[in-house]
C-alpha positions in Angstrom: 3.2 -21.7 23.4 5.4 -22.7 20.7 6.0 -20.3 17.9 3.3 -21.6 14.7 5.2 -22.0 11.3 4.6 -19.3 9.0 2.8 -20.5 5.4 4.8 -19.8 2.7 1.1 -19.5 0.4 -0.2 -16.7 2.9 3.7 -15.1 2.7 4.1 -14.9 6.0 7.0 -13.4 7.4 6.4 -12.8 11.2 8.0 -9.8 12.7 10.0 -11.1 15.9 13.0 -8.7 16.6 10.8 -6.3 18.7 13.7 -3.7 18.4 12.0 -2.5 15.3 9.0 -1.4 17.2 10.1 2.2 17.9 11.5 2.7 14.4 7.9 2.3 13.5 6.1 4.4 16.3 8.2 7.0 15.3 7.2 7.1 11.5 3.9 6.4 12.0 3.8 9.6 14.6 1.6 7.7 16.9 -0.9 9.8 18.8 -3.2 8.4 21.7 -6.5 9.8 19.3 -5.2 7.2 16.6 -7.2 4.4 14.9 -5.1 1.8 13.5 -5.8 -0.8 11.1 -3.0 -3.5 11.1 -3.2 -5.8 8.1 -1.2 -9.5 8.7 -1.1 -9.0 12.7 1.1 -12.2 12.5 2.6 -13.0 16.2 0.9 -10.3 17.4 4.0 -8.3 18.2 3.2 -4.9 16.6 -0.3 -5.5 17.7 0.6 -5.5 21.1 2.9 -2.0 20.6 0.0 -0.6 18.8 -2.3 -1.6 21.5 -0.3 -0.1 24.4 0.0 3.6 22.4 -3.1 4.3 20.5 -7.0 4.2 21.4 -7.9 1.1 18.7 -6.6 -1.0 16.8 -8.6 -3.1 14.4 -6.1 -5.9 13.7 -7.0 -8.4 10.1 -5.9 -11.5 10.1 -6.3 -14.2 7.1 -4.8 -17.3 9.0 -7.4 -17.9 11.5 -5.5 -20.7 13.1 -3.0 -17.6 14.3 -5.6 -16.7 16.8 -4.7 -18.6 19.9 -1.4 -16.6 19.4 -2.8 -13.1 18.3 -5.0 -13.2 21.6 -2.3 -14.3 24.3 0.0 -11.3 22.7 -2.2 -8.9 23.7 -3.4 -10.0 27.0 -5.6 -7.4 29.1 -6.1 -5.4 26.0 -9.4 -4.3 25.4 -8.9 -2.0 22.6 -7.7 -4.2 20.0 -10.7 -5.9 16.9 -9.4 -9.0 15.6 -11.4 -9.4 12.3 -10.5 -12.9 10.3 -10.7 -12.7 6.4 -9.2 -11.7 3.2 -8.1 -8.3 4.0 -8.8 -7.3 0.2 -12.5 -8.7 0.4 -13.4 -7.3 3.7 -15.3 -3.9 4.3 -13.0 -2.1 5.7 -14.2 1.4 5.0 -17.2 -0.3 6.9 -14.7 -0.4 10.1 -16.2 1.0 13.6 -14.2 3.3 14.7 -12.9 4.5 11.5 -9.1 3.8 10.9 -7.0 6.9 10.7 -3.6 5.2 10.3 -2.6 2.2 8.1 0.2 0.7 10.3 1.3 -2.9 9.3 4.0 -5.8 8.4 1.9 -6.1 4.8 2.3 -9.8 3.7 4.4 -9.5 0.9 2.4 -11.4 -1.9 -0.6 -8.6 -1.6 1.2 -5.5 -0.6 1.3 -3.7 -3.3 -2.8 -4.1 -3.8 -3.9 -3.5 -0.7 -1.9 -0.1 -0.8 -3.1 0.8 -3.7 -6.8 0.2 -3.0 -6.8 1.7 0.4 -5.7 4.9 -1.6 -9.3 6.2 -2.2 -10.9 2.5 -0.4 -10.2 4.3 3.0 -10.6 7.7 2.6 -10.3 8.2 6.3 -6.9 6.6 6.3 -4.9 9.4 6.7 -1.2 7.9 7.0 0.4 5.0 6.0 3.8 3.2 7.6 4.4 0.0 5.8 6.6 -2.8 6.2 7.2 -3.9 2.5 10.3 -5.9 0.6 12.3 -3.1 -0.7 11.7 -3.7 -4.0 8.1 -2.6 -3.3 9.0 0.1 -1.2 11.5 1.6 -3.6 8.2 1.8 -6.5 6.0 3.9 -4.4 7.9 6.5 -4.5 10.4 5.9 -7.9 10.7 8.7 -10.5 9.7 8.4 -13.6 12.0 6.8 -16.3 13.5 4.4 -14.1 12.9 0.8 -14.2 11.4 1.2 -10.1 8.4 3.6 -12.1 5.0 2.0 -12.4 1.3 2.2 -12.1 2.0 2.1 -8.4 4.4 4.8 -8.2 1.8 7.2 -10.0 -1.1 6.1 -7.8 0.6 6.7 -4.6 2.4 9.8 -5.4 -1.0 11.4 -6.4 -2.4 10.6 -3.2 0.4 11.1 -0.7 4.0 12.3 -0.2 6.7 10.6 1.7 7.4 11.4 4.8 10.0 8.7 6.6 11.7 5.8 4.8 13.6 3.0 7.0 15.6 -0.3 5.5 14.7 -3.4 7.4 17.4 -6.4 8.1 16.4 -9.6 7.1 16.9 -11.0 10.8 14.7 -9.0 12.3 11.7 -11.6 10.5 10.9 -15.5 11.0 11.1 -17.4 8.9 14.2 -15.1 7.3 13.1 -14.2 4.1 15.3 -14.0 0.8 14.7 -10.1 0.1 15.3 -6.9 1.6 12.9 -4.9 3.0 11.7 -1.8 4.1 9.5 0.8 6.3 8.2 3.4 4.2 5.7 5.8 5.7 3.5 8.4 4.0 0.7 10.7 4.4 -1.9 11.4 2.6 -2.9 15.0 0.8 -6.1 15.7 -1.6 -6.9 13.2 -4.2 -7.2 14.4 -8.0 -10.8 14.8 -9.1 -11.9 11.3 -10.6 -9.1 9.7 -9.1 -10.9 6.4 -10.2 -10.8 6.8 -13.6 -7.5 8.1 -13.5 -6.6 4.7 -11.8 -8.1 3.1 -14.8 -6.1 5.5 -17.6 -2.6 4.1 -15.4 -3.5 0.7 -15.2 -3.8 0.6 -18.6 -0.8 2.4 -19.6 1.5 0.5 -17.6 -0.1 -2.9 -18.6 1.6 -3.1 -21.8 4.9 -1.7 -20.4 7.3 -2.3 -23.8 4.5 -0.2 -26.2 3.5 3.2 -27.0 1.3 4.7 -24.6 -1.5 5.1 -27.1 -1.5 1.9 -28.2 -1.6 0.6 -24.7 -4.9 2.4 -23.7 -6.2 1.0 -27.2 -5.9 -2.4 -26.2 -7.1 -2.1 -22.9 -10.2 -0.1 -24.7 -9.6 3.1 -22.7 -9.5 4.8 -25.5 -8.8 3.9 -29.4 -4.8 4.6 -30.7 -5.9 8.0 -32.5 -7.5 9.5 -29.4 -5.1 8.9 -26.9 -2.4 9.9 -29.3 -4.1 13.1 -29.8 -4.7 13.5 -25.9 -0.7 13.1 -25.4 -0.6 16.1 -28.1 -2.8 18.1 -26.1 -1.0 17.8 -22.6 2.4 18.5 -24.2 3.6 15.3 -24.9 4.8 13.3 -28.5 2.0 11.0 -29.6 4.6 8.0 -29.0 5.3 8.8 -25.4 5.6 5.5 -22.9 3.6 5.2 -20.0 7.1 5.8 -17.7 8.1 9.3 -19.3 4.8 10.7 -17.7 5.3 12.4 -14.7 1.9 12.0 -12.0 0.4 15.1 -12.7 0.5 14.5 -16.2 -1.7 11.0 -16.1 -4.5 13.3 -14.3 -4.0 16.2 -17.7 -4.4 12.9 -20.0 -7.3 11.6 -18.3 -9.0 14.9 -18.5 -8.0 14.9 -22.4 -9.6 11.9 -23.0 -12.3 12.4 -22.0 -15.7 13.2 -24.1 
């Protein structure tokens, strides 16, 4: 079967140089008891490796017309669920069995969201090894007052540490895209108390990245500039702090300071 072109809209960058494979085993510390949830099976290469070493896989695929493909790859396998969709509309908390590892080639132009909601969207995900351009990679885990810090890096890093981190060649994809990229692999400890409204206190004071803090959260009505300015006060911080001098931890302190 001849290899189907990737879509550019999708961005689709299919994993072919299956030399990779054990660099990703290995970070994802695959166990025989693991469910995996693959997001962007492509080719069906990793699906196939995943297939052969853990007890499911539930593999989610948006380009339905990779199917043909996806299903010759794995052959005999009976323990892989292809499920065709949006991977950031599906239920996938609803998945049966429950995924316990989130092991995939992430498309590139939804990465960053799907990580971020599978944070507290999948609490039974308990690890993470993702294929990511490096650019994305090098956020999760970025410290604060560098250009890398974001919303993203605070999200992750109060929900899991790092715990393997792998730079990926270019050839190793088709078609060969025009970034770097990289494995990153993490696992997951205890999420802050009200972790969602915490995720609603950082997307707000990223969103406005050149202002003050304070008068971020005022426009995205978390809180009026007085308040939050106050609530900076209260966790240690100057009143006209920016978003990237606040360490994690810190982003949890000001939620509870805003609140009521």
């Amino acid at each position: 079967m001849s290899g189907p072109a990737a879509k550019k809209e999708l961005g689709q960058h299919f994993l072919v140089d299956e030399n990779l494979l054990g660099v990703i085993g290995r970070l994802a510390e695959l166990d025989p008891a693991d469910v995996v949830l693959e997001i962007g099976p492509g080719l069906g290469v990793l699906t196939r490796y995943l297939a052969d070493r853990v007890s499911h896989v539930h593999a989610v695929e948006l380009d339905r017309s990779l199917e043909p493909r996806l299903r010759e790859a794995i052959g005999e396998c009976s323990n892989v669920a292809f499920h065709f969709g949006d991977a950031l509309r599906l239920d996938l908390a609803g998945l049966d069995p429950p995924p316990t590892k989130l092991v995939s080639n992430l498309p590139y132009n939804v990465a960053t969201p799907l990580v971020v909601e599978s944070l507290d969207g999948l609490p039974t995900v308990g690890h993470w090894t993702v294929m990511v351009q490096r650019e994305v990679a090098d956020r999760f885990f970025a410290q604060p007052s560098t250009k890398a810090y974001g919303a993203v890096s605070v999200l992750v890093q109060l929900a899991a540490e790092r715990t393997g981190f792998h730079p990926v060649s270019r050839t190793v994809f088709r078609p060969r895209p025009n970034v770097d990229s990289a494995l990153v692999a993490f696992r997951r400890h205890e999420l802050p108390d009200g972790f969602a409204r915490v995720k609603r206190v950082v997307g707000a004071a990223f969103a406005h990245r050149r202002k003050r803090l304070a008068n971020s959260l005022e426009l995205a009505a978390v809180a009026d500039r007085d308040r939050a300015a106050q609530a900076l006060t209260a966790i240690g911080r100057d009143a006209s702090a920016r978003a990237e001098e606040l360490a994690p931890p810190e982003f949890v302190a000001l939620t509870r300071a805003l609140e009521p």
